[in-house]
N, C-alpha and C positions, 0 to 999 in steps of 0.2 A: 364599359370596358375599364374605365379606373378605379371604378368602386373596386373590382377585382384587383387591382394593380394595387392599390394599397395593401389590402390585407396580408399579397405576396410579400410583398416588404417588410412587413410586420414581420411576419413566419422566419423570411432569413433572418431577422435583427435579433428574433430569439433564439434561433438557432444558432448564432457566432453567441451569444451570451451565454448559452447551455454547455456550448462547445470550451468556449475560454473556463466556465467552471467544473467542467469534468478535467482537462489539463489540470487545473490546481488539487482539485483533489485526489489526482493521482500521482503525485508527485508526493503528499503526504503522506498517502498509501502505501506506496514504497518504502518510503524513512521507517514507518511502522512496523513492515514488515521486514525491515533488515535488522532494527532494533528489536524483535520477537525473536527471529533466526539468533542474534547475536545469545541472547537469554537462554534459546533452549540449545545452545552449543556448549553454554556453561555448564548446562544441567547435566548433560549428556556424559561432558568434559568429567566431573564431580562423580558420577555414577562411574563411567569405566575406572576412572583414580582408585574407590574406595574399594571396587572388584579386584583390579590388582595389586592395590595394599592387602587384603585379607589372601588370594592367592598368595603373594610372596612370603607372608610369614606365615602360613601353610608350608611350604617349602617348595610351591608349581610354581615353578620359575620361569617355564614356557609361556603357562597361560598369566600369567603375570605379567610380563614382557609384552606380550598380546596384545593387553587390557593398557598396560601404559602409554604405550603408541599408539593407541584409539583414542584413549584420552588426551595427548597432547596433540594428535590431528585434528581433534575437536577445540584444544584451545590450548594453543603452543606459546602463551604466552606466563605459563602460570611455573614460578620456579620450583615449586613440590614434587611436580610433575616429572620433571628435569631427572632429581636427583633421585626421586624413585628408581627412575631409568639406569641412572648410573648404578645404585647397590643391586639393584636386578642383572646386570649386566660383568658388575663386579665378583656376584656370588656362582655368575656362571664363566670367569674369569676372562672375559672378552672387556683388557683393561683397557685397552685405546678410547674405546668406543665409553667404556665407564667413565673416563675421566674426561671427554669430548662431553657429556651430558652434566657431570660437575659445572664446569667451564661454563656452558649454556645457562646453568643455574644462578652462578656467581654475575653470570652479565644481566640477567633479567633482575637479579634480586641482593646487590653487593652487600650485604649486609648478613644474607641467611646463613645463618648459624650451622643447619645443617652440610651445606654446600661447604662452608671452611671446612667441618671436623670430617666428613668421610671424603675430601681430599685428601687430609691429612692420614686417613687408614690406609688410603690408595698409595701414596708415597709411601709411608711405612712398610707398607707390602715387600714395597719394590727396591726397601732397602733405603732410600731416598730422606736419610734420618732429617736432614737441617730444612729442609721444604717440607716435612711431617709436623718439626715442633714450629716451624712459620705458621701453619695451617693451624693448629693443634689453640697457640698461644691465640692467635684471632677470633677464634672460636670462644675463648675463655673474657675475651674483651668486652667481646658481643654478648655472650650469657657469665657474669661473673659468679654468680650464684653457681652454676651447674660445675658437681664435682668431679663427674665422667672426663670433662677437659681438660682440667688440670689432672686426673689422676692419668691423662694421655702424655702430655705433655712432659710429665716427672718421669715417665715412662720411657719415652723417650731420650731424656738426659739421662738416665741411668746406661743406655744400650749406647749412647752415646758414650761411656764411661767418666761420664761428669757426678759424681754420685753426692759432692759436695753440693754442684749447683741444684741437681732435684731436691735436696733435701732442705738447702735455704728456699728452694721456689716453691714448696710445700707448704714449711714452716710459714713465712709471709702470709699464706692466707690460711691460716688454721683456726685464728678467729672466727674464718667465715666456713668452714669445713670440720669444727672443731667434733659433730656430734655425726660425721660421715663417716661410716666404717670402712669402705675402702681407701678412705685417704691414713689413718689410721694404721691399717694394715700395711699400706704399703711404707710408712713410716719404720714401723716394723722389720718389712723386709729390708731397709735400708741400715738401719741397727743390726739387723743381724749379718747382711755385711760389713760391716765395720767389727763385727767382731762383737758389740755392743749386748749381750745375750738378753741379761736383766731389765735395760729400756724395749729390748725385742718383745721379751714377755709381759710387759705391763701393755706396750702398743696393741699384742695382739690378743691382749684378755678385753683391752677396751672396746676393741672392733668386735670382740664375740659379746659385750654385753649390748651392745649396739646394733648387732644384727646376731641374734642369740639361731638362726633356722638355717645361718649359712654358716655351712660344715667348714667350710675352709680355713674360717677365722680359728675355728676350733685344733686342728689340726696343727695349721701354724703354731698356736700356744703350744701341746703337745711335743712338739719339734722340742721349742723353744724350753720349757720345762724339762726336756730330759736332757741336753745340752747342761740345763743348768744342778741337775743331777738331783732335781726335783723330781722324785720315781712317783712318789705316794697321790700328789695332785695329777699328774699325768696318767696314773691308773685312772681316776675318779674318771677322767675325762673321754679315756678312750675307752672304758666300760658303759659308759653312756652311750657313745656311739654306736656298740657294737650292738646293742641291746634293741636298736631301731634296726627295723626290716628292711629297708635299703642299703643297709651296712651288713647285711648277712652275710654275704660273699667276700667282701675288703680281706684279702690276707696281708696287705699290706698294715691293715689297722690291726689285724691278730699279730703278726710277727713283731710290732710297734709295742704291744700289751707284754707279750711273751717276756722282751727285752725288761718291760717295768717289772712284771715277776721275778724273775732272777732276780733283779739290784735287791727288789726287795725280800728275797728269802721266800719264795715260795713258791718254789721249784714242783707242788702237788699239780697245784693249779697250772702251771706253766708247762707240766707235760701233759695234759691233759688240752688243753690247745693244739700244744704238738702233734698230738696223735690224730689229731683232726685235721692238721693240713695237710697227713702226710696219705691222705686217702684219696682216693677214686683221681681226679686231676692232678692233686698233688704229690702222686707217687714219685712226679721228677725235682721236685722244690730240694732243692740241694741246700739250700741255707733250716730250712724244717729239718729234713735228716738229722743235718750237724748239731742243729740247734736240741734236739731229741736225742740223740746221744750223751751230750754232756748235761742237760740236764736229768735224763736217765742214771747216767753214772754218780750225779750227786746223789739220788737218790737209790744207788745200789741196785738197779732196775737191770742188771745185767745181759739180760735176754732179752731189750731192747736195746740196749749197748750192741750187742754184738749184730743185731741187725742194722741199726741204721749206719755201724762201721764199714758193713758190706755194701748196703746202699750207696754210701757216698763214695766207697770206692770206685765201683760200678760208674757212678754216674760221674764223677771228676777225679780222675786218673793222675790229673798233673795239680792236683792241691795235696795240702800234708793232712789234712785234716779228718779224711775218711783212714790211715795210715795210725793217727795219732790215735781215734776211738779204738781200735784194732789190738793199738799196742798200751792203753789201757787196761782192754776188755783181759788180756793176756796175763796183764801183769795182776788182777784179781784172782784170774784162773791161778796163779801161782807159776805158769809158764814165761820163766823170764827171759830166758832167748826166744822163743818167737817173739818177746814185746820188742825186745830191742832190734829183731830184725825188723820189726814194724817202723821202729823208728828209724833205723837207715833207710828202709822204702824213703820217709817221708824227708830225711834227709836229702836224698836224691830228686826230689821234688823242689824241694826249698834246701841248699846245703849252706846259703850264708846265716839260716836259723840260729844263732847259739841256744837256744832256749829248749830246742830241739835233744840240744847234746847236757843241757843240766836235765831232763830228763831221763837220759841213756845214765847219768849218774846217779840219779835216784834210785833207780829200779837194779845198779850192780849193787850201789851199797845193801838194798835189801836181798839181794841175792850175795852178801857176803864179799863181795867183791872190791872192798873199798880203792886198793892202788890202782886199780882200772878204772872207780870211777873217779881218782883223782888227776890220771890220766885223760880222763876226756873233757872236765873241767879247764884243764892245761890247755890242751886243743881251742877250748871255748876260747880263753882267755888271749889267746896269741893272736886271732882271729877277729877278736870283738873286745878288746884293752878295756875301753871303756865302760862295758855290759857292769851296771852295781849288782846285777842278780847271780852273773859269775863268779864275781870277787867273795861277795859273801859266800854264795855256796862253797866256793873253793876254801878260802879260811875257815869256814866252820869244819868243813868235812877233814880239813887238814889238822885243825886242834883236837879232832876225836880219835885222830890218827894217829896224834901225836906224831907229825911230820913235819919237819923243818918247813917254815916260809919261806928261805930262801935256800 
């Protein structure tokens, strides 16, 4: 019986040995298996991120949002994550909640850059300028190099009406922005508030040699050169533009040309524009009209005269301007009472005009009329003392008159 008894003893001795070694390695088992879990929560985490970064700048803001909160259920601890959430959240204007996911971002990661600067949009938004440029300049701390922050932050001080300090907190780092065109530009626009025209147009000739594909730069210069009553480079400029197929449509950039035509005498080409804006959509463009009338009238184009006179009447009732082609077009015709009643029309439209009434004075004197039309000069003059376009008119007309000045 104990040869048996031993053996028994043996069996349990290995079986608490077997036993105490499966405890241990299942306890390593676990740590392995939770450190796997952890790994493919990353992955998971990573994947739903990069689903909803390409949805959102798609513009599926739903399934984007979707995708972010999967991704940070999977791993809540990643501040990308966060701030995805917030501009997802931002661009479907649900701002508590956007700048709740900010906040969460700045706590897990004080330092991300991204989290300061679309704080600083979110305040901005909301009006919140002094917490915009706090965000904005932090931002610029944390990435110095990056011009996007500093051209927020100048931005900023300008709406702020600090136009001195954006422009020194620019300058300061323009060494390090110096070949950046929107800093550049907006240098520019800070010149050309000030009045500054000529540093305006070198700012924003440098920003277009600098980013020669962005129209804006170009435009700007445009602006800035016909201001400076530079007609001839501003034609070059907006003839180039117009001549690209995503600028077909711009009537903004054709009535911009139009205006460099005229300055520059070429009134062919400039109604020839005109006629083209004033078609199919543009039948209502009341600045076309007007603008096709006088330059029609330089060119003695009279049966466009007298149409776009009607048109502009038609269409703006209470300006002098469809009144004045009218009384014009009249005073060709050789009918010089309907001209001058044209110009009472526009008289009554605009009556502190004097300019209005040296016109009723041109058109008697050519109708022989002259002590009437130095009667309405009088009128002018009493009215507008100090008009120099009165006084000459009035003196000259009055020495061919031979009528006393006083």
């Amino acid at each position: 019986m104990r040869r048996f008894a031993r053996p028994a003893a043996g069996l349990s001795l290995a079986l608490a040995i077997l036993a105490g070694g499966c405890q241990g390695h299942g306890a390593y088992t676990q740590e392995h298996i939770n450190t796997s879990q952890a790994r493919l929560d990353q992955i998971k985490s990573a994947n739903e991120f990069q689903m909803a970064e390409q949805a959102f700048l798609a513009g599926e803001l739903e399934k984007a949002l979707t995708k972010v909160e999967q991704s940070i259920q999977f791993n809540n601890q990643v501040a990308r994550s966060h701030v995805l959430r917030g501009r997802i959240l931002a661009e479907m204007n649900i701002l508590t909640e956007s700048m709740a996911s900010f906040a969460r971002a700045e706590e897990l990661e004080p330092d991300n850059v991204d989290a300061q600067y679309y704080q600083g949009v979110l305040h901005e938004r909301v009006q919140e300028r002094e917490q915009a440029l706090a965000r904005y300049t932090r931002a610029l701390e944390l990435a110095p190099s990056n011009p996007q922050f500093a051209l927020a932050a100048a931005e900023v001080m300008i709406d702020m009406g600090s136009l001195d300090r954006a422009e020194s907190f620019l300058a300061e780092r323009e060494n390090i922005f110096r070949l950046d065109p929107g800093v550049q530009q907006l240098l520019g626009h800070i010149a050309m508030m000030r009045g500054d025209t000529q540093t305006a147009a070198a700012r924003f000739g440098q920003a277009r040699i600098l980013a020669p594909e962005d129209q804006s730069t170009t435009e700007d210069l445009v602006h800035a050169l016909m201001e400076l009553k530079n007609y001839s480079e501003a034609d070059f400029y907006l003839s180039a533009m117009l001549r690209r197929s995503e600028n077909e449509n711009r009537r903004d950039l054709k009535h911009l040309r139009v205006q460099c035509l005229q300055a520059l005498e070429r009134p062919v080409e400039a109604r020839d524009i005109l006629v083209g804006l004033v078609q199919g959509d543009g039948q209502t463009d009341v600045q076309a009209w007007i603008a096709l009338g006088n330059v029609s009238l330089q060119l003695r184009d009279l049966g466009r005269v007298r149409e776009a006179a009607s048109r502009v009447v038609g269409l703006a009732p209470n300006r002098p301007d469809g009144f004045i082609l009218r009384a014009m077009w009249n005073r060709h015709m050789g009918d010089y009472s309907a001209a001058l009643r044209s110009l009472d029309d526009a008289l009554d439209v605009t009556p502190q005009d004097t300019s209005l009434r040296v016109m009723q004075a041109a058109i008697l004197v050519e109708a022989g009329r002259s002590d009437l039309a130095i009667r309405e000069l009088r009128m002018a003059q009493a009215s507008d003392p100090s008009n120099p376009q009165v006084t000459r008119a009035l003196e000259s007309l009055m020495r061919e008159a031979a009528v006393p000045t006083n």
